[in-house]
C-alpha positions in Angstrom: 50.1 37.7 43.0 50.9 34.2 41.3 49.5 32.6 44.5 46.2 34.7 44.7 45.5 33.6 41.0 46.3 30.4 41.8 44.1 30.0 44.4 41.4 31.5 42.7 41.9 29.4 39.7 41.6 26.3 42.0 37.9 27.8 43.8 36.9 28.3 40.1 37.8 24.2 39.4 36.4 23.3 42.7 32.7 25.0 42.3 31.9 22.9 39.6 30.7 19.1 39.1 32.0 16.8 36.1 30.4 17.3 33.2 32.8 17.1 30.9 33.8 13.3 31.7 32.4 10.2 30.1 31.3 6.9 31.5 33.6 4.4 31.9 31.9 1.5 32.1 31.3 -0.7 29.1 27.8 -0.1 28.0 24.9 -2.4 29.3 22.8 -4.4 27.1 19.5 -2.3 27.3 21.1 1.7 27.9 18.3 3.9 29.7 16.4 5.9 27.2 16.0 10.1 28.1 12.1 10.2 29.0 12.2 13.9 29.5 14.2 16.3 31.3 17.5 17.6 31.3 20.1 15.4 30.9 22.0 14.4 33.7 25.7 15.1 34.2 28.0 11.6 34.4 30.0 11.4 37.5 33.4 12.0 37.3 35.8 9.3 36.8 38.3 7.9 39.2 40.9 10.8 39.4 39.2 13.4 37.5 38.6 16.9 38.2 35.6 18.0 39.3 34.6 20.6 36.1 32.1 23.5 36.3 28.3 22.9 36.2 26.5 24.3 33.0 22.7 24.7 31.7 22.0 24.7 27.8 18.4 24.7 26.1 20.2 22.1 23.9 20.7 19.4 26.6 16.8 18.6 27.5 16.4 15.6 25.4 13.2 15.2 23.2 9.4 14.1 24.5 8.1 11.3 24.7 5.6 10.6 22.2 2.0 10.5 23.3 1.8 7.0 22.1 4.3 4.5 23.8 4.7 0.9 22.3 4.7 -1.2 25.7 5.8 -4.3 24.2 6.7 -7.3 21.8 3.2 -8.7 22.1 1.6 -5.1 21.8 3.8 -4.7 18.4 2.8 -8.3 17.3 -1.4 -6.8 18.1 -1.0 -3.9 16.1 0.7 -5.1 13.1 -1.4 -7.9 12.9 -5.0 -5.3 13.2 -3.1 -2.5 11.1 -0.5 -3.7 9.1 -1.4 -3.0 5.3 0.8 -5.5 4.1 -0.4 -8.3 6.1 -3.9 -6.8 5.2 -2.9 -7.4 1.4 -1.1 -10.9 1.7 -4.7 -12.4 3.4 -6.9 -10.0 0.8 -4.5 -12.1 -1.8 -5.2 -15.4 -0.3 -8.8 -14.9 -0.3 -8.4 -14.1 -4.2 -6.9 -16.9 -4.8 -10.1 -19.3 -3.0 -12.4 -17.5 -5.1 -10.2 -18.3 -7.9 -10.3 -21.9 -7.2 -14.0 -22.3 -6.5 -14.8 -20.3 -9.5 -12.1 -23.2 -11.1 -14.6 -25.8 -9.5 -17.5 -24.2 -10.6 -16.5 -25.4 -14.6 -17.2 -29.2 -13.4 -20.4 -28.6 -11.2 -23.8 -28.9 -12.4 -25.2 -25.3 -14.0 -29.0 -25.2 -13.1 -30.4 -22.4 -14.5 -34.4 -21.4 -14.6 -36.2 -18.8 -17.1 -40.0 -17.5 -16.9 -41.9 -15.6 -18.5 -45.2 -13.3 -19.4 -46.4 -11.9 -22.4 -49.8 -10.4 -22.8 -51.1 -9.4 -26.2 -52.7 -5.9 -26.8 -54.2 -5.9 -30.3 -57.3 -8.5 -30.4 -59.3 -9.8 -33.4 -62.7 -12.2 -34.0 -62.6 -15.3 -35.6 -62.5 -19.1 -35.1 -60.7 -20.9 -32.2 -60.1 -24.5 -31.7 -61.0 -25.5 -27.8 -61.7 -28.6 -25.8 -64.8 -28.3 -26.7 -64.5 -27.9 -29.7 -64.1 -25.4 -32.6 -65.6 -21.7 -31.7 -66.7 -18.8 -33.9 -67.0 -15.5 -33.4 -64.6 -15.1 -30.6 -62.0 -12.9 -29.4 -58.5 -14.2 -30.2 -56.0 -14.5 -28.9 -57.6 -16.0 -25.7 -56.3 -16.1 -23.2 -54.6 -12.4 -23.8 -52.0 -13.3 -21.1 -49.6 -16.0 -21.0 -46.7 -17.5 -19.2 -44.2 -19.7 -20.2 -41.8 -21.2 -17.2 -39.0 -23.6 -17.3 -35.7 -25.1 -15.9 -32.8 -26.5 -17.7 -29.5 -28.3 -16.1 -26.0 -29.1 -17.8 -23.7 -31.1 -16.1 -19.6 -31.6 -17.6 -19.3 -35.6 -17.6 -16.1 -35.4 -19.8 -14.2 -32.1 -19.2 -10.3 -32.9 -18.9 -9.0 -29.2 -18.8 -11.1 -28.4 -16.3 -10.8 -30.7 -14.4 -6.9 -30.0 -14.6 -7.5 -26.2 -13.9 -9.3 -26.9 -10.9 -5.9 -28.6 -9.3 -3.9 -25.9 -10.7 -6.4 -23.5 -8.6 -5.6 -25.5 -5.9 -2.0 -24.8 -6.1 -2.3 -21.2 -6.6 -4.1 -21.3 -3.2 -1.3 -22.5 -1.4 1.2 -20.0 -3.2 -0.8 -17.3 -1.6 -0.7 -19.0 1.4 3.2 -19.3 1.5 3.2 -15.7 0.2 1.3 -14.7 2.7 3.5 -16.7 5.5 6.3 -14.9 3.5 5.1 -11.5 4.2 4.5 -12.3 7.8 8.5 -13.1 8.1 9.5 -9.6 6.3 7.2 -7.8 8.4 8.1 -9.2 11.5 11.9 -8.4 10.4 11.1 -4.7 9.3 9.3 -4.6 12.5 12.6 -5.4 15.3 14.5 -3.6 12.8 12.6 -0.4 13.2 12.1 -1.1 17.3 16.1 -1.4 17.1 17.1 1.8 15.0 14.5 3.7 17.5 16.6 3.0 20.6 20.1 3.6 18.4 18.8 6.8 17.8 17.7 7.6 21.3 21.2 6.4 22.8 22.9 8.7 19.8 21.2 11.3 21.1 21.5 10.9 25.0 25.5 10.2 23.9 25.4 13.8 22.0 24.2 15.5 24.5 26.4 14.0 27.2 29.2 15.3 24.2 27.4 18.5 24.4 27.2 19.2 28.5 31.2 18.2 28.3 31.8 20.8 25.5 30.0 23.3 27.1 32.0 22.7 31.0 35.1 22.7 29.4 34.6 26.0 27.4 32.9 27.2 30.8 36.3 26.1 32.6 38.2 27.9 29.5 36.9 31.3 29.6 37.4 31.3 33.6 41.1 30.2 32.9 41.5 33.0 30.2 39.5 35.5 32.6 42.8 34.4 35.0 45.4 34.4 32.7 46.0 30.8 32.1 45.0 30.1 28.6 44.8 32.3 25.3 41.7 33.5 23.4 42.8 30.8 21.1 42.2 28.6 23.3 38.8 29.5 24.1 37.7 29.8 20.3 39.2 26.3 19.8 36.9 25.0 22.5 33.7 26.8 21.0 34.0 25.7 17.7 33.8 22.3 19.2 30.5 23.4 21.1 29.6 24.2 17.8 30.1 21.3 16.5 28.6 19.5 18.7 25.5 21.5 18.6 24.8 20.3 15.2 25.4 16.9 16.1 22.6 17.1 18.8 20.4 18.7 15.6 21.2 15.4 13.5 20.5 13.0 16.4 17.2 14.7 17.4 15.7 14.3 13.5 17.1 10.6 13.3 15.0 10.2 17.0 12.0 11.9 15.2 12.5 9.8 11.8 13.2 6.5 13.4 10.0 7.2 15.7 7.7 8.0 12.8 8.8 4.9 11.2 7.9 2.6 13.9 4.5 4.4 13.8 3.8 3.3 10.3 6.0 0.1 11.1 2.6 -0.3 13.9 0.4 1.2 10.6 -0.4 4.2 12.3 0.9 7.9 11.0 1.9 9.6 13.5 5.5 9.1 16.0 5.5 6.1 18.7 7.8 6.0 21.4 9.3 3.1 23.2 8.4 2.4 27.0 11.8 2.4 28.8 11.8 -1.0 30.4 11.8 -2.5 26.3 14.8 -4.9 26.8 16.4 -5.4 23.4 18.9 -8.2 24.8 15.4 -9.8 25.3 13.9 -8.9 21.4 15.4 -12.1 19.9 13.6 -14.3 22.1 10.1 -12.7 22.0 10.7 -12.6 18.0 11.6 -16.1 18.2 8.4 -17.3 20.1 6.6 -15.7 16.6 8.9 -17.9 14.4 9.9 -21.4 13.8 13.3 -22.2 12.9 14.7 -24.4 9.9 17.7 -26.2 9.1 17.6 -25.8 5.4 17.1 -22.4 3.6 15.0 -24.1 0.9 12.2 -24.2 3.7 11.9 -21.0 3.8 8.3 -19.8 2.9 9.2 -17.6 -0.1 11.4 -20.2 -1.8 8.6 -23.0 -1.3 6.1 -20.1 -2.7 8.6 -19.7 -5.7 8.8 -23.5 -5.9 4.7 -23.9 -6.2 4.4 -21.2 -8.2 6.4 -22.9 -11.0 4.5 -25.8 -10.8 1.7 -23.8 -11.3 3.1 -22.0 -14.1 3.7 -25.6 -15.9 0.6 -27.0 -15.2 -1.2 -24.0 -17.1 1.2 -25.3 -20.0 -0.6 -28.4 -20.1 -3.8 -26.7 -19.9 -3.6 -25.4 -23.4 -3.3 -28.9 -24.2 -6.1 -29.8 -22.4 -7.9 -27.6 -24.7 -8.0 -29.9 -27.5 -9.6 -32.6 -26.0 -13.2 -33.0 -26.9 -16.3 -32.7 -23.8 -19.3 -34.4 -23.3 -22.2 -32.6 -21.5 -25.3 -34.1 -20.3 -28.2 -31.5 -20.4 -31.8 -31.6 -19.6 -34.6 -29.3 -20.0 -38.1 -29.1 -18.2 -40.6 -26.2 -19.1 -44.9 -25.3 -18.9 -46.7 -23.1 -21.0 -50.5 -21.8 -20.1 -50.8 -21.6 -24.0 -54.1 -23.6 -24.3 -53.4 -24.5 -28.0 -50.3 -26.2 -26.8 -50.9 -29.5 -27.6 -48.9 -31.0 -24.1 -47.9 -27.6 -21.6 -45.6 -29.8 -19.9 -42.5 -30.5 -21.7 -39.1 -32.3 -20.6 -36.6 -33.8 -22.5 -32.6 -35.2 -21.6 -29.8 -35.0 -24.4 -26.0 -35.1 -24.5 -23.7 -32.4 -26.0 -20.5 -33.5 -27.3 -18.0 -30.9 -28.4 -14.9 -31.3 -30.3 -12.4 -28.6 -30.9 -11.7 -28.1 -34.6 -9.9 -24.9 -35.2 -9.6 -21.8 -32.8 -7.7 -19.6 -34.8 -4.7 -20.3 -33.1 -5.6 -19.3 -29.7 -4.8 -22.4 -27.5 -1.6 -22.1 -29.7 -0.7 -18.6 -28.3 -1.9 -19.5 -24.7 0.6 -22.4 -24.8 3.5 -20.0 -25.8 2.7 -17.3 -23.2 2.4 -19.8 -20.5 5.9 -21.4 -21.5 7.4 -18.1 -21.2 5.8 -17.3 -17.7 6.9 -21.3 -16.7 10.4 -19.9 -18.0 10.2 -16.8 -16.0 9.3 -18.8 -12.5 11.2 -21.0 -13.2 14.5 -18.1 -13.1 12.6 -16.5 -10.3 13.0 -20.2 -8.3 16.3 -20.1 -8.9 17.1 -16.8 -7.4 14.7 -17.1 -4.5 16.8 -20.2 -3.4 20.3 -18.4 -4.3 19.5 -16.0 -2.4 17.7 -17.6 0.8 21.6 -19.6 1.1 23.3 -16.6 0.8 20.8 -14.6 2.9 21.4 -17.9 5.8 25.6 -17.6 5.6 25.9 -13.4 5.4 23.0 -13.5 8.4 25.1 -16.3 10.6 28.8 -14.7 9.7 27.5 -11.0 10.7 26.7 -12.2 14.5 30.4 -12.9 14.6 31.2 -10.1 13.3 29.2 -7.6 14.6 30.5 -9.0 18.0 33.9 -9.0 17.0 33.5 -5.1 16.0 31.2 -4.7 19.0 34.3 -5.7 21.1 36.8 -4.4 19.2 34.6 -0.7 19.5 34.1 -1.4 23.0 38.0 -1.8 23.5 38.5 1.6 21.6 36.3 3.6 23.4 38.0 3.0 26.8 41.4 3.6 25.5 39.8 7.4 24.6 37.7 7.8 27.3 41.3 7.5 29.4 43.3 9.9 27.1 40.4 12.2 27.4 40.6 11.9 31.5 44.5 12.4 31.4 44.2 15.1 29.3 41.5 17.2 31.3 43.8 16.8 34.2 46.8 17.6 32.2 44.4 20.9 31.1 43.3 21.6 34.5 46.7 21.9 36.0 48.3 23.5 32.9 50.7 21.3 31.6 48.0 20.7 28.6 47.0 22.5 25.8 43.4 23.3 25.0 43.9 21.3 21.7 44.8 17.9 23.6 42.0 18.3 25.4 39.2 19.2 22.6 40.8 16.5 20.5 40.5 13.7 22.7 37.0 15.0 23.8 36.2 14.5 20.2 37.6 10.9 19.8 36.0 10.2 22.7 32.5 11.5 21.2 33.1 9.7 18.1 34.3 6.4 20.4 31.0 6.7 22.1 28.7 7.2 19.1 30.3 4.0 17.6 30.2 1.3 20.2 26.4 2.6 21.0 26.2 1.9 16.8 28.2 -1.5 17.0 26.0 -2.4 20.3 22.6 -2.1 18.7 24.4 -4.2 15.5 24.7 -7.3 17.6 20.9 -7.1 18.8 19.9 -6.6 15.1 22.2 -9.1 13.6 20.7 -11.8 16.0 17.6 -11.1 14.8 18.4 -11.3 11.2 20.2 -14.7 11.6 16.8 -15.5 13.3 14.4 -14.7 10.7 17.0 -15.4 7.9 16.2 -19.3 8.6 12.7 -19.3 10.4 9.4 -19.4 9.7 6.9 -16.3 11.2 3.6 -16.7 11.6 1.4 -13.7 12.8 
């Protein structure tokens, strides 16, 4: 009887395929992403037994989105048509021109004409002096309509403030422009960031499910060896609760997919999910990114502390424009005008003057401006400081965690093939019964946890290279 159950127990091993094993190769640098279908089952490692075959709802891995981000010059298209930041740092720029032609504008000539018509509706009789002579008896006013028409001009010839504004305009331009440069380099960043979490998510998920289909063979495999005699109820319960377990994993991993799509869709400025296309190569990432980006050797170079920079100078030249204030100006202004009034003794009149204008009292207002710009000078002048604090730090933490994110890469790497062995001894300790059901889910679950890690630490190096990348570059869309 022992050897008829043995033998069974043995065609019961020997009808399934490895499900339950995990690859032991070290991970490549661009994993395959699930497209659609079930998941496939690993093979079985060298040694290992071959374990039952399952079929779960749970193990089909999520759709593709309909919309499929090809890539790194596709991204670059799209953020630069649809990105509302980018949108904003150019509508800022633009703000900033008008602001300095307006600027300009206070040292320009300001020609200006007027006209205009007035007819007279009550009329009377009596005398009127003509060209001819005086008149009786006539209808005045004569003419009843008349038009006046005329142009005058005012030019600054002495205006020191603004003249002074009009550089500090000039200034402000060019902090938009940085900011705008700035914005570029975050975007960018947020961009291979949210390209990077979408395929961690996606290999999290294929790695679940793998979890999952193992779970599920091995609790397959439990319930036959109960059925025989070889393991305990206890046994089999231990093994679903892992399946359980699991199960909610594959939940979590499917929302972070959905999430981590969604963001790349508004990452792209649209506000619905994109995909990836599967032949994306992040291991290639950092070298399309740096095609978009010039790099640097001093972190004070970076846009957003020369924008910082500027935009104290800017604040301390509107210090000096309260000053400027005082000074007196000197206009030249000329006037040319006709009338049709015939009792105008000359129609045609034109005359040229200066207008010289001295500030006297103000009430104290070029007073207050100076103390409000001194305290926005004060302000810029902190905000400087920490832009360039931080842009050093920003450099050394970005350059240290390539190390370190290979060293923990490695490190991971190392301690997911020491499970993925103690997981292969111990289904083959299981399968010939000299192991216990919770050896075996325990090591299934290091192993899980093993795999989710290094596919974490994996996608770290990939994003930590492109941190270091932008932390001392220069983007440009």
């Amino acid at each position: 009887m022992r050897t008829l159950s043995a033998c069974l127990f043995c065609v019961c091993v020997s009808l399934g395929s490895s499900a339950l094993a995990q690859v032991d190769t070290p991970p490549q640098p661009t994993p395959p992403r699930p497209t659609g279908g079930a998941s496939p089952a690993p093979a079985p490692g060298p040694g290992e037994p071959v374990m039952p075959e399952v079929d779960d709802p749970m193990l089909v891995p999520l759709e593709t989105p309909g919309s499929v981000l090809g890539s790194w010059q596709q991204a670059l298209a799209l953020v630069r048509a649809r990105s509302t930041s980018v949108a904003t740092a150019q509508a800022q720029i633009a703000q900033a021109q008008a602001r300095s032609r307006q600027a300009l504008a206070n040292s320009l000539p300001d020609i200006s004409g007027t006209g205009s018509v007035r007819r007279s509706l009550l009329f009377g009789t009596g005398a009127q002096f003509t060209e001819a002579g005086p008149q009786a008896n006539v209808r005045i006013p004569s003419p009843a309509t008349v038009w006046q028409a005329g142009v005058s001009l005012r030019q600054s010839i002495l205006d020191l403030r603004s003249w002074h504004d009009t550089g500090t305009a000039r200034k402000a331009e060019q902090v938009a422009t940085l900011s705008a440069e700035d914005t570029e380099r975050l975007t960018l960043g947020a961009l291979a960031d949210t390209i990077v979490t979408v395929v961690t998510a996606e290999r999290l998920a294929e790695v679940t499910r793998v979890s999952l289909r193992s779970n599920l063979s091995t609790l397959d495999l439990t319930k036959k060896r109960m059925t025989l005699g070889a393991a305990s109820a206890v046994d089999v319960l231990r093994t679903d609760q892992e399946v359980a377990s699991t199960r909610a994993d594959v939940v979590q991993a499917d929302e972070a997919v959905r999430q981590a799509r969604e963001a790349l869709g508004l990452a792209l400025g649209y506000p619905e999910a994109w995909g990836l296309a599967s032949d994306i190569k992040l291991d290639e990432l950092a070298k399309d990114a740096r095609a978009s980006c010039a790099p640097i050797q001093d972190p004070e170079q970076r846009t957003d502390v020369r924008a910082a920079r500027l935009n104290l100078e800017v604040n301390e030249r509107n210090v000096d424009s309260a000053s400027y204030g005082h000074a007196p100006t000197l206009d030249v202004v000329s006037d040319f005008s006709y009338t049709s009034a015939p009792q105008s003794a000359r129609p045609v009149q034109w005359s040229v003057g200066a207008v010289l204008t001295v500030p006297i009292y103000d009430g104290g207002r070029l007073g207050s401006d100076r103390g409000l710009n001194e305290a926005t000078a004060t302000v810029a002048r902190q905000q400087l400081t920490e832009a360039t604090r931080r842009a050093r730090l920003e450099a050394t933490q970005a350059q240290r965690s390539v190390q370190v994110a290979g060293a923990s890469f490695s490190v991971s790497r190392q301690a997911r093939d020491i499970a993925a062995e103690s997981a292969r001894l111990s289904k083959i300790a299981f399968v010939h019964g000299t192991g216990t059901s919770f050896d075996l889910v325990d090591s299934a679950q290091r192993l899980r946890l093993a795999e989710i890690d290094v596919t974490i630490k994996e996608f770290e190096v990939v994003r930590a290279r492109i941190t270091a990348l932008l932390a001392l570059s220069n983007c440009s869309l």
